[in-house]
C-alpha positions as CSV (number, residue, x, y, z in Angstrom):
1,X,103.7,88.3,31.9
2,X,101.9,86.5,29.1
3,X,100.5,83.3,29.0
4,X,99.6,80.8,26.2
5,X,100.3,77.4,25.3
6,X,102.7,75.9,23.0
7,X,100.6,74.6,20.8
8,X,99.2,76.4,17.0
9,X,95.5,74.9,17.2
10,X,92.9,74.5,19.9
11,X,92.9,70.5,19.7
12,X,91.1,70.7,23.3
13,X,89.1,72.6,25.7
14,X,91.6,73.3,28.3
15,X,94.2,75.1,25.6
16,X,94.8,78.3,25.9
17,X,96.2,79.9,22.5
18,X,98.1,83.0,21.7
19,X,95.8,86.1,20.4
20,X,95.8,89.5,19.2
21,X,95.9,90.6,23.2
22,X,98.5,88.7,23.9
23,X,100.6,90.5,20.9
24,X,99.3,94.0,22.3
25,X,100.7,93.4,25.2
26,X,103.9,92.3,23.9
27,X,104.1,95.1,21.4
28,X,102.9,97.9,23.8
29,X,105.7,96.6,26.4
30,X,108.0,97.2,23.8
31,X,107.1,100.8,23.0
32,X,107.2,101.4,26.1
33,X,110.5,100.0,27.1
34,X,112.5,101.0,24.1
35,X,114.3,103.5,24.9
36,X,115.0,102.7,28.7
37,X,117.9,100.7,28.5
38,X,121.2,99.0,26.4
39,X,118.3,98.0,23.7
40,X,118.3,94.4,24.7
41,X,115.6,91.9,25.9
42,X,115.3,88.4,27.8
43,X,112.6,86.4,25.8
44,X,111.6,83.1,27.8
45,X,109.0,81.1,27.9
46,X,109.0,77.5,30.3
47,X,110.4,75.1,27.9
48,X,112.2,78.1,25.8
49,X,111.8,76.4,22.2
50,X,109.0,77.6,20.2
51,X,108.0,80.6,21.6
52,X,111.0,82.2,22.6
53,X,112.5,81.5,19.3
54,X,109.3,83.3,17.6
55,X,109.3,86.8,19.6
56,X,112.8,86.4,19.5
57,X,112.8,86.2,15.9
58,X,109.8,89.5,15.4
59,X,112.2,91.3,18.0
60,X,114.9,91.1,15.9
61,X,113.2,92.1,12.6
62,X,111.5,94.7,14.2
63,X,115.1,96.6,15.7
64,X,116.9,95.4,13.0
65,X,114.7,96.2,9.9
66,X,116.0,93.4,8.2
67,X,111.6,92.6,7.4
68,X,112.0,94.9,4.0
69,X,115.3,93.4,3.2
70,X,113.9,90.0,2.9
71,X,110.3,89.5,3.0
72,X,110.2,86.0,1.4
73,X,112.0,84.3,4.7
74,X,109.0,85.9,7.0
75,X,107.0,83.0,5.6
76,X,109.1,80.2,7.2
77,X,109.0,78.8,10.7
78,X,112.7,77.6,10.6
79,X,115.8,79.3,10.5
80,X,119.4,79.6,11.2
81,X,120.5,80.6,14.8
82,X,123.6,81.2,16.2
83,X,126.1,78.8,15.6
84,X,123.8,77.3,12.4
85,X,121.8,75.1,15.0
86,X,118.5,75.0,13.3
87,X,115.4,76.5,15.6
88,X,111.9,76.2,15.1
89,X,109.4,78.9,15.9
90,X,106.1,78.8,17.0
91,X,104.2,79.8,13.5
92,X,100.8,81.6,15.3
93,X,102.8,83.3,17.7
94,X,105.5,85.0,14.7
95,X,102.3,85.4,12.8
96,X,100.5,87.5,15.4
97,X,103.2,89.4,16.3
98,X,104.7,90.2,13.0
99,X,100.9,91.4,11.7
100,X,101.2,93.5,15.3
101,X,104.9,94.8,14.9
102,X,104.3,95.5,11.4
103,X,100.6,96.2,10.5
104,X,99.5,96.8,7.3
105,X,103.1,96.9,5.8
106,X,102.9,93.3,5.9
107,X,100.3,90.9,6.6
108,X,101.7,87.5,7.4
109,X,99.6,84.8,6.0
110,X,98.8,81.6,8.2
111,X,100.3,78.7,7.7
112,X,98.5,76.0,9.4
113,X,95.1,77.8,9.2
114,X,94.7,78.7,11.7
């Protein structure tokens, strides 16, 4: 289980952010699981918007290699999902775990600066 806030900036104290750990963990329960099963994965998180929609979204590139088919669309925090209901993804989570998923093969840039 990881735990983190559905937010993209620290605007208080008690806020507890996604980090690189957090995408370790994530990644590394990944590699580990891969191979054990039909291939498929329950993302959740308590309200299931955001966050769900963002390792959702890096699980997806990542088993379906579609991240060198169209690089420009890694920059945007919307896109279509099933039916063409628009979703909106947590932009720090994507961001850490795409820069974990993929590492040096692409660097996804911030876009709130955080």
């Amino acid at each position: 289980v990881v735990k983190f806030h559905d937010t993209e900036k620290q605007w208080n104290d008690d806020v507890v952010l996604m980090n690189e750990s957090d995408a370790d963990r994530i990644y590394e329960f990944v590699q580990r699981t891969m191979d054990n099963g039909n291939g498929a994965y329950m993302v959740h998180c308590t309200a299931g918007k955001s966050r769900s929609q963002a390792v959702g979204y890096v699980l997806n590139e990542w088993f379906n290699g579609k991240h060198g088919v169209r690089p420009d669309q890694l920059a945007y925090d919307e896109y279509e999902g099933l039916y063409g209901q628009s979703r909106t993804m947590n932009s720090l989570v994507r961001r850490l775990l795409m820069n974990r998923f993929f590492g040096d093969s692409l660097k996804v840039a911030p876009l709130w600066g955080v």
